[in-house]
C-alpha positions, 0 to 999 in steps of 0.5 A: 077562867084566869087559869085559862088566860094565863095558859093563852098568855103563854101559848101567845108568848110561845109563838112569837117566840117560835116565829122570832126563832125561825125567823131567824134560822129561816130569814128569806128561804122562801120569799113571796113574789106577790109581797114587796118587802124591804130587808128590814123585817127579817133584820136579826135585831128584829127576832133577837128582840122579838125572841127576848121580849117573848121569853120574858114574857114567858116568865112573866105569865107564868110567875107574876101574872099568876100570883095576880100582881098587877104590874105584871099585868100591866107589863105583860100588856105593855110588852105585847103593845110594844111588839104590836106597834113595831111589827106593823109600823116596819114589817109592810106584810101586816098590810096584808092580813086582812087578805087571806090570798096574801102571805102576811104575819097570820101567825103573829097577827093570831098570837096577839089576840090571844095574848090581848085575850088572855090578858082579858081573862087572867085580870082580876 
């Protein structure tokens, strides 16, 4: 059961990496009419720290939160709050999750659950 936690810690750090990333690459290529958004969440701070915090805590599942430490545990939970609380106080398209009709951020909305569930399974 932790074992398991810890992969979807990982899997949930690899896709926000992988959405910081295309993010990035990507920016407004394909804007949705049907959402008003600002420029602000496609900003490229937003995804290098996005990328970074996603990357370490990559490093942090697969080392530390193994071993058991329980800083790293409470890191990686932190780390997860920080990313949660920013992306909805200034990203108005996680308003929007709720409505399955709506383009909103499924995707990171999917990764933090399984980010807060593995961290569920892989505590001791």
């Amino acid at each position: 059961m932790r074992n398991l936690g810890i992969g979807l810690i990982i899997l949930a750090y690899l896709l926000l990496f992988h959405t910081a990333l295309r993010t990035a690459v990507h920016g407004r290529a394909h804007p949705h009419p049907e959402v008003t958004v600002s420029a602000e969440p496609d900003a490229p701070w937003e995804a290098a720290v996005t990328g970074a915090l996603a990357a370490a805590g990559i490093m942090l599942a697969a080392m530390p939160v193994r071993r058991g430490d329980k800083w790293a545990w409470w890191t990686s939970a932190t780390m997860l709050a920080i990313l949660l609380v920013t992306r909805v106080a200034t990203d108005p398209r996680c308003w929007v999750v709720y409505d399955p009709h709506q383009h909103g951020c499924h995707t990171f909305m999917i990764a933090m659950v399984m980010g807060i569930a593995g961290l569920a399974m892989a505590r001791r």
